[in-house]
C-alpha positions as CSV (number, residue, x, y, z in Angstrom):
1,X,0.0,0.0,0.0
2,X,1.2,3.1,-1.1
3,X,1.0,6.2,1.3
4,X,1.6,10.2,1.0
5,X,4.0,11.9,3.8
6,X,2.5,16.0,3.9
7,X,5.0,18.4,5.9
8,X,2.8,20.8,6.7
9,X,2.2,24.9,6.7
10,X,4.3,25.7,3.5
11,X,2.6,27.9,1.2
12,X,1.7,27.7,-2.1
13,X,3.0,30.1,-5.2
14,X,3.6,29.8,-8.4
15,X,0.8,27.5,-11.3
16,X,-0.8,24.5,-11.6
17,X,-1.9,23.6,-14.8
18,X,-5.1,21.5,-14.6
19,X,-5.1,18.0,-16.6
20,X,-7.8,16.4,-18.8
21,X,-11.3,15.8,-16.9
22,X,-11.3,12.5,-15.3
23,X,-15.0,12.3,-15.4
24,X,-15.1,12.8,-19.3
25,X,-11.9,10.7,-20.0
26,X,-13.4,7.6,-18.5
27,X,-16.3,8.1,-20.8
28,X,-14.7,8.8,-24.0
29,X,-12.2,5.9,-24.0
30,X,-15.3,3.7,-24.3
31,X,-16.8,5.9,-26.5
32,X,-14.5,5.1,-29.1
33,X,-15.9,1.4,-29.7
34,X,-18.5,2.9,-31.7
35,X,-16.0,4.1,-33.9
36,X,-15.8,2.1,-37.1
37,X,-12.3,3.3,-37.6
38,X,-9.6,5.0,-35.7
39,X,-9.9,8.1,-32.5
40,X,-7.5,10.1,-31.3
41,X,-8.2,11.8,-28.0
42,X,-6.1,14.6,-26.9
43,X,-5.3,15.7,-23.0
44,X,-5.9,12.4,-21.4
45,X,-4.7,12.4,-17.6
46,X,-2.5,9.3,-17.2
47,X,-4.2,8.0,-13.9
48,X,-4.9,4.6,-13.2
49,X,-8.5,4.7,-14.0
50,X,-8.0,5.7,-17.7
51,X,-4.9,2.9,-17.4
52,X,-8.0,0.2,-16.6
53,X,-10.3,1.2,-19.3
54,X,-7.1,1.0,-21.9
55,X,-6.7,-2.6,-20.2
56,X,-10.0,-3.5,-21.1
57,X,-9.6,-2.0,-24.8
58,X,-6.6,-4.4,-25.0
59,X,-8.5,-7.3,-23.3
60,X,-11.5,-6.8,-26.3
61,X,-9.0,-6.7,-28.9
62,X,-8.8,-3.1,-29.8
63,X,-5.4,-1.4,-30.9
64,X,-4.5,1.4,-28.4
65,X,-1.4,3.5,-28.3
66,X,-0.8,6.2,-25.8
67,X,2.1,8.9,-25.6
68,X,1.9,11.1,-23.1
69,X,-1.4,12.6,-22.8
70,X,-2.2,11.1,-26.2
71,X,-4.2,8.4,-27.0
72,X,-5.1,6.4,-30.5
73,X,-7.7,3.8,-30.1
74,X,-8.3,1.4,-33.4
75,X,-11.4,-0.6,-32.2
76,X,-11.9,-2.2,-35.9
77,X,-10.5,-5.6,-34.3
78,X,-12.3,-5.6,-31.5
79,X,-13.7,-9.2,-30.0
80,X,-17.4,-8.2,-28.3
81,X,-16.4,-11.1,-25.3
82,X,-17.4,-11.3,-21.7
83,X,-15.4,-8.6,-19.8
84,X,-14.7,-10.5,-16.1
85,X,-14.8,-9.2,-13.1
86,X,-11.0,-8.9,-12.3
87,X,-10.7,-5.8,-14.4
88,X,-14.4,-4.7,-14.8
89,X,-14.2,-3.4,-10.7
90,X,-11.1,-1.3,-11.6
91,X,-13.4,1.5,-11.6
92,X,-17.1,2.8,-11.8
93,X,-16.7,4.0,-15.4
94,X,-16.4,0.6,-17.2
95,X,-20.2,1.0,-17.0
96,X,-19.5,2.6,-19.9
97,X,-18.4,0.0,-22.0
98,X,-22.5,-1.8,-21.6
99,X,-23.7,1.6,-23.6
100,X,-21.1,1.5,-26.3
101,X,-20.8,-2.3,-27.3
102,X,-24.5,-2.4,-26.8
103,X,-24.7,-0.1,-29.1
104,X,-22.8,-1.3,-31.5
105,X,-22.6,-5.2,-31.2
106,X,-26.6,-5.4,-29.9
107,X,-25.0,-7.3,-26.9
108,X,-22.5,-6.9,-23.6
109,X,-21.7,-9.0,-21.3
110,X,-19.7,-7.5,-18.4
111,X,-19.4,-7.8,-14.1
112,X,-20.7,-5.0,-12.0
113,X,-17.9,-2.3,-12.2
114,X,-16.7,-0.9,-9.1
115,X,-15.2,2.3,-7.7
116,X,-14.9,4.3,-5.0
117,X,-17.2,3.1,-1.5
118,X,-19.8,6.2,-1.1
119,X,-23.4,5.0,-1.4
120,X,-24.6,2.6,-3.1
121,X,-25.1,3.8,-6.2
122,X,-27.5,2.0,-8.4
123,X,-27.5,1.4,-12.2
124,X,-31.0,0.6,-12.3
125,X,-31.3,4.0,-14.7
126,X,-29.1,3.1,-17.5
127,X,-30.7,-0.6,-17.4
128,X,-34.1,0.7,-17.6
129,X,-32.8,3.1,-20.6
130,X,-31.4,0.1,-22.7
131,X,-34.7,-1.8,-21.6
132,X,-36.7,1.3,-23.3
133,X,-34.2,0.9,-26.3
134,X,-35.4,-2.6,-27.0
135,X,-32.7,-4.4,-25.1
136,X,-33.1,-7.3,-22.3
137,X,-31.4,-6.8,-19.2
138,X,-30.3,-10.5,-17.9
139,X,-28.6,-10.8,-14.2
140,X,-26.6,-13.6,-13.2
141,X,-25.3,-13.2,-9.8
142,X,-22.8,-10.0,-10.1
143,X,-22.6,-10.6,-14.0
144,X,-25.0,-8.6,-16.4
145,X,-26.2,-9.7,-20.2
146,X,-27.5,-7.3,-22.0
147,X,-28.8,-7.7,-25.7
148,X,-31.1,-6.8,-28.1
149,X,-32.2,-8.3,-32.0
150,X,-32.3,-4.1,-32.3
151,X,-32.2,-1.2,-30.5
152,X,-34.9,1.3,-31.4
153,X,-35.4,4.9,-30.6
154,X,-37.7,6.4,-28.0
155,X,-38.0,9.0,-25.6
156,X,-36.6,8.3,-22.4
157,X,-37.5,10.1,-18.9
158,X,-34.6,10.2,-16.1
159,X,-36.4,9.6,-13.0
160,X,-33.2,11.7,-11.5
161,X,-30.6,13.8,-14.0
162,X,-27.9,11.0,-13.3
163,X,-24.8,11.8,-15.5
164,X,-23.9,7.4,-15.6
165,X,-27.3,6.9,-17.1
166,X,-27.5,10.0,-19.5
167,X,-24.0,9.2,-21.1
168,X,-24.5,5.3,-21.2
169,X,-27.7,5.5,-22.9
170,X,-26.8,8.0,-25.2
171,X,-23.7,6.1,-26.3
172,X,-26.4,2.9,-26.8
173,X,-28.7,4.9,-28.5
174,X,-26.3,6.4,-31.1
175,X,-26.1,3.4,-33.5
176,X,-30.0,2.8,-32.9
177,X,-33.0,2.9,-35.4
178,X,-35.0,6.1,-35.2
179,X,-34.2,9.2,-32.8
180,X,-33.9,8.7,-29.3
181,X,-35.0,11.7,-26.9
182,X,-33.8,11.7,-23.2
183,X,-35.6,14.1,-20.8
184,X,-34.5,15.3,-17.3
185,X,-30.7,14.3,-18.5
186,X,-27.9,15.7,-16.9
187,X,-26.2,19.0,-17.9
188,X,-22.9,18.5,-16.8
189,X,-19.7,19.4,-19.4
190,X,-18.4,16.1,-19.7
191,X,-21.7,15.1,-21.4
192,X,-21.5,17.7,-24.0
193,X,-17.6,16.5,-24.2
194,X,-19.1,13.5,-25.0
195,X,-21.5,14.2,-27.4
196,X,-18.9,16.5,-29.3
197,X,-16.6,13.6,-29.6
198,X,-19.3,11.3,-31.6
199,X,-20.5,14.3,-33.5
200,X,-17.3,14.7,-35.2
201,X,-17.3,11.2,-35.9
202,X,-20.6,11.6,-37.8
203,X,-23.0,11.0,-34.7
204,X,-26.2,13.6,-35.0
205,X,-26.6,14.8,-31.4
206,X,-28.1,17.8,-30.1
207,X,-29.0,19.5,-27.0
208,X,-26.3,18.1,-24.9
209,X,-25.8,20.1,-21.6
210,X,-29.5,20.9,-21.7
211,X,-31.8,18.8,-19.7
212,X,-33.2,17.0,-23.4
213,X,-31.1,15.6,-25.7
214,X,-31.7,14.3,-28.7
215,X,-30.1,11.7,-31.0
216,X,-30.7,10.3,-34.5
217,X,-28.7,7.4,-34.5
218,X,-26.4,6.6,-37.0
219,X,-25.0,3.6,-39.3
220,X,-21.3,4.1,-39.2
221,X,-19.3,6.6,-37.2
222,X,-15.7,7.7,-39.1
223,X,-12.0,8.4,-37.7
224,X,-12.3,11.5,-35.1
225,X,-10.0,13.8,-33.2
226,X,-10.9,14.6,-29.9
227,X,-9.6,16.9,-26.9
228,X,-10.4,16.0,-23.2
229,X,-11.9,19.3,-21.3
230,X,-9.9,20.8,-18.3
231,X,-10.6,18.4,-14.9
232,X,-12.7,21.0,-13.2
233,X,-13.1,18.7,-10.4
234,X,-9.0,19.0,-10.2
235,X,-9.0,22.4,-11.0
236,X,-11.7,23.1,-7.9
237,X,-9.5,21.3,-5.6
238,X,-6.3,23.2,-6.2
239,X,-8.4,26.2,-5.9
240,X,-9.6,25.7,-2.4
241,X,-6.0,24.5,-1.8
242,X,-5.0,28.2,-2.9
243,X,-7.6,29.1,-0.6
244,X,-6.2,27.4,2.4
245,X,-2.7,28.2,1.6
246,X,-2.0,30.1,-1.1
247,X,-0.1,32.7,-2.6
248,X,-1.2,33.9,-5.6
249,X,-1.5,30.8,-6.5
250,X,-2.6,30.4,-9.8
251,X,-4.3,27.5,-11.3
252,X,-4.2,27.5,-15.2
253,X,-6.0,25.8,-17.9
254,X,-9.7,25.8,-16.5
255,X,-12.9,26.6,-17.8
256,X,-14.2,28.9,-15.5
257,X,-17.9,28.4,-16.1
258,X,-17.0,24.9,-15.6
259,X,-16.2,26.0,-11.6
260,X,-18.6,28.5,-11.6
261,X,-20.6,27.4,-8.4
262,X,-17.5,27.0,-6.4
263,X,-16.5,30.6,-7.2
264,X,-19.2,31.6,-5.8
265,X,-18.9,29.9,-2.3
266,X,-14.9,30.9,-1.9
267,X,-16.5,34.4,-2.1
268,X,-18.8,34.3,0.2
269,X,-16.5,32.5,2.6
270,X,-14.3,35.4,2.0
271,X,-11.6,34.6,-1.1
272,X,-10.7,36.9,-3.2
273,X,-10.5,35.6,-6.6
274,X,-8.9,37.2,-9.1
275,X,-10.7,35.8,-13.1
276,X,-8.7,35.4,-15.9
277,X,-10.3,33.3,-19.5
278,X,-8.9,30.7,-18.7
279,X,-7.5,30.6,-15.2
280,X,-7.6,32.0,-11.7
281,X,-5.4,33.3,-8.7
282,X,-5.7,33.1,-5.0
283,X,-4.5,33.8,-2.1
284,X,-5.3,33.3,1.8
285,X,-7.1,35.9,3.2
286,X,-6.9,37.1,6.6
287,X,-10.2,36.0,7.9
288,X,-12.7,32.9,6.3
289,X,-16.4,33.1,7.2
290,X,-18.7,30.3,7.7
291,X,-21.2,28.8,4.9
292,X,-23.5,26.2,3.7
293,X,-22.9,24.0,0.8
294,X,-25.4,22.2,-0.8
295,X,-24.6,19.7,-2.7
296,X,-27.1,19.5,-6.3
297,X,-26.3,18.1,-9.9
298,X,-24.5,20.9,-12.5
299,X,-24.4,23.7,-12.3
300,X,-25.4,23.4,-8.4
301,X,-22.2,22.8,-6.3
302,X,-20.4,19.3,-7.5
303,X,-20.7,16.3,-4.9
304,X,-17.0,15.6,-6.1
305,X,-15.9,18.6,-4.2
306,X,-18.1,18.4,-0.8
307,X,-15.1,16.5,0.7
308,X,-12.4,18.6,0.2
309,X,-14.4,21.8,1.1
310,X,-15.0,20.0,4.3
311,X,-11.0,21.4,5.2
312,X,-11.7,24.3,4.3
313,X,-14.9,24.7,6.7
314,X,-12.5,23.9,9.3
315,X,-11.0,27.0,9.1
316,X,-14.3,28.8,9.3
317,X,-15.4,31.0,11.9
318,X,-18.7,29.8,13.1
319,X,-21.0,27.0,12.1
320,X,-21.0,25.8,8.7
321,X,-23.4,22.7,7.2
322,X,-22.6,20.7,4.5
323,X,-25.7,18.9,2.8
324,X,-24.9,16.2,0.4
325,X,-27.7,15.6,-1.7
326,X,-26.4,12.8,-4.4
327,X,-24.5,10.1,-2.4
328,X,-25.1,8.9,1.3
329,X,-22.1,8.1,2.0
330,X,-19.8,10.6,1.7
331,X,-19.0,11.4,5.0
332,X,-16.4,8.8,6.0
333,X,-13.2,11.8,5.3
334,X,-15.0,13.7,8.6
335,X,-13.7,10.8,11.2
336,X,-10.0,11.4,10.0
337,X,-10.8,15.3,9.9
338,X,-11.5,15.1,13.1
339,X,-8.8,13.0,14.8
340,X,-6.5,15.9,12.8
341,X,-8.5,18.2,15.2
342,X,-11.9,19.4,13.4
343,X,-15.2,19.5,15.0
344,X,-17.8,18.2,12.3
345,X,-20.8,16.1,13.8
346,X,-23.2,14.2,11.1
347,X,-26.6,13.9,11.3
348,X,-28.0,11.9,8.1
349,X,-27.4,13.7,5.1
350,X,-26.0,16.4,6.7
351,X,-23.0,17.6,8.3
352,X,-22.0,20.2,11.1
353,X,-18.7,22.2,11.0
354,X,-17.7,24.4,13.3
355,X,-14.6,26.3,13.2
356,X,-12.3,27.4,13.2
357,X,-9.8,24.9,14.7
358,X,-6.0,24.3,14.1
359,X,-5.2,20.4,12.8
360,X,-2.4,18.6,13.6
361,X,-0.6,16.0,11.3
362,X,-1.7,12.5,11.7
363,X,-1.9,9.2,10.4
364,X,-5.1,8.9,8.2
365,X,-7.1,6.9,5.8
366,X,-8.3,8.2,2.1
367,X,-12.2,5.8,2.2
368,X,-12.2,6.7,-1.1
369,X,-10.8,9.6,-4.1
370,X,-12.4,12.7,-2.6
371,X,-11.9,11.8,0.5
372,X,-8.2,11.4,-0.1
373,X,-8.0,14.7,-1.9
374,X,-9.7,16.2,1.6
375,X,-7.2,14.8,3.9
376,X,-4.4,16.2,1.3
377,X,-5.8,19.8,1.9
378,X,-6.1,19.1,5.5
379,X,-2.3,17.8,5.4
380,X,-0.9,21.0,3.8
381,X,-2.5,23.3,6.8
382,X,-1.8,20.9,9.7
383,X,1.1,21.2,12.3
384,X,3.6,18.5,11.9
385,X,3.6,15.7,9.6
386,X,0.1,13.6,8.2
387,X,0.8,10.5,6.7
388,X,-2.1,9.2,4.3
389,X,-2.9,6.0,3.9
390,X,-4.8,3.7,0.8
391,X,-3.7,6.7,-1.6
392,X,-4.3,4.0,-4.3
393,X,-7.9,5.5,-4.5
394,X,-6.2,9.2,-4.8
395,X,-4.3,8.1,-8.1
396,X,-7.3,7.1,-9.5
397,X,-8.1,11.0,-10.2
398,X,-5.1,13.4,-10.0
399,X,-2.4,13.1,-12.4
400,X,0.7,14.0,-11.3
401,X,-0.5,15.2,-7.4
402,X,2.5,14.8,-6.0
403,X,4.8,16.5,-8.9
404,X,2.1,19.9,-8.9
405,X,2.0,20.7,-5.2
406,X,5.8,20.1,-5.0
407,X,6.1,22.3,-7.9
408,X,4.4,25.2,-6.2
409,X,5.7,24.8,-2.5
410,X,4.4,21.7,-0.6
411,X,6.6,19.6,1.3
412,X,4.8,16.2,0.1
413,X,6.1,13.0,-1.4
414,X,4.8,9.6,-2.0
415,X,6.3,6.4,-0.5
């Protein structure tokens, strides 16, 4: 087990340069089955979850090259077999892999994927969606069969605007017969990253990032080049790190629409923020004022950065609630927050804060990736020396984490 060693209270100057989103990386690798010929995506982060999916592109056949943040995926020779378990629970995203060879083959076979512990988080959405498409949905144990003699268009109503089920159906429905229509879909940018990709490879979506989209699915999809957005999920953390630490500290390469609801709450805790087109600089200010966060699908604040707002709460003066409103188990960084020397109670879905209080470096445990990226925050403002533990699941979403807060400052390395 790898771990992180954080020497804390050294500020942070200088840039960080945000990588490819994570959360739209995971789904375009598999997006590039559909392809009848060859993709190239640009700005992929070289984390282990974009490492699994190429693992299963290998495992089906296809030809995959990666250089850097480059990768070429030839899927022409792919083999539509059984995906087992062993590298199907990598990671939550190889759900996405039932949408596209669905979509294209009429058939998947795969195990339930897995991913980070915080709630149980059904796929009973994106199996009712292929249901709607024409497709029967077949559980054995922990293994899924999914097929169909076609898959027909329809319009399909999201009992909740889940991003998983938006993108997977989407992905099934683009080879389908007829236009597909999906209603109460999710907005968030790595679906319109998404749908951009297929359209340049001769998909016809529209209306992705609005809560309908629409597709008219497709015969054949051609060669495409493609360019991962910025991780604003990365780019948030870094920015509350600036927050906590900071010296006009300037994180580069975002989208700042993209990180628009975080904005606003660094403001009203008291950061100034200074707004660039494509990047932002902060510093520490002198006094941080307590605040709510609600957690709500895009463009409400992201659930992906309720942890690691958590540290920053702690410095906080008064009481501050955190509501998180898409996964119920998202909690489990608070314990280790608190044996560092916070004061955060939970009460169901909700969580008090009250600050602020100073924390000391301990030995912790990252639950899962967020969680991980909250006890790194909490490590860079603590007295002494936090060790982190299970860091595996903190790879899974930062590239190079270790190399960009050295860069700027941060005495942290990874043993």
């Amino acid at each position: 087990m790898q771990k992180i060693k954080i020497q804390g209270g050294n500020v942070l100057t200088g840039t960080i340069t945000i990588s490819g989103a994570k959360n739209s990386a995971v789904a375009l690798i598999p997006a590039a089955v559909l392809c009848d010929e060859e993709t190239t995506i640009y700005n992929v982060p070289n984390i282990s979850d974009t490492q699994a999916l190429n693992e299963i592109l290998t495992y089906l056949g296809a030809t995959v090259s990666q250089e850097n943040e480059t990768m070429k995926i030839d899927s022409r020779n792919i083999t539509n077999k059984p995906i087992p378990e062993n590298i199907s629970k990598k990671l939550r995203a190889s759900y996405y892999f039932m949408g596209a060879l669905l979509g294209k083959y009429k058939k998947v076979e795969m195990y339930f994927p897995g991913g980070c512990s915080i709630g149980s988080r059904p796929i009973n959405l994106h199996l009712k969606g292929f249901e709607m498409l024409g497709a029967k949905v077949k559980e054995e144990g922990n293994k899924y069969i999914i097929e169909a003699e076609e898959l027909n268009g329809t319009n399909i109503y999201l009992d909740f605007a889940s991003v998983g089920a938006t993108i997977n159906i989407m992905l099934a429905a683009t080879k389908a017969n007829g236009t597909t229509i999906i209603e109460n879909a999710a907005k968030e940018p790595e679906i319109a990253n998404v749908a951009t990709f297929l359209n340049t490879m001769g998909a016809k979506i529209s209306g992705a990032g609005t809560s309908e989209i629409k597709i008219v699915g497709v015969d054949k999809l051609h060669k495409s080049i493609h360019e991962v957005i910025p991780d604003r999920i990365e780019a948030g953390t870094y920015m509350i790190a600036a927050a906590l630490i900071g010296e006009n500290l300037k994180i580069a390469n975002i989208i700042p629409d993209h990180v628009d609801a975080l904005i606003s709450k660094l403001k009203d805790i008291g950061v100034k923020i200074k707004e660039g087109p494509d990047y932002v600089i902060i510093s520490k200010p002198d006094h941080f004022k307590a605040s709510n966060v609600k957690t709500s699908v895009y463009p409400g604040f992201p659930t992906d950065l309720q942890q690691p707002i958590t540290t920053l709460l702690t410095q906080c003066e008064g009481k501050s609630i955190v509501t998180e409103n898409i996964y119920e188990n998202r909690f489990k960084n608070l314990k280790y927050l608190n044996e560092m020397g916070a004061n955060a109670s939970i009460n169901g879905n909700s969580a008090e804060i009250i600050g602020p209080t100073q924390l000391i470096g301990k030995t912790v445990v990252a639950t899962d990736l967020r969680a991980g990226a909250c006890l790194v925050l909490a490590g860079l403002i603590a007295n002494g020396i936090t060790i982190i533990e299970n860091v595996e699941h903190l790879l899974r979403g930062y590239e190079k984490i270790i190399q960009k807060l050295t860069d700027v400052g941060a005495k942290i390395e990874l043993n």
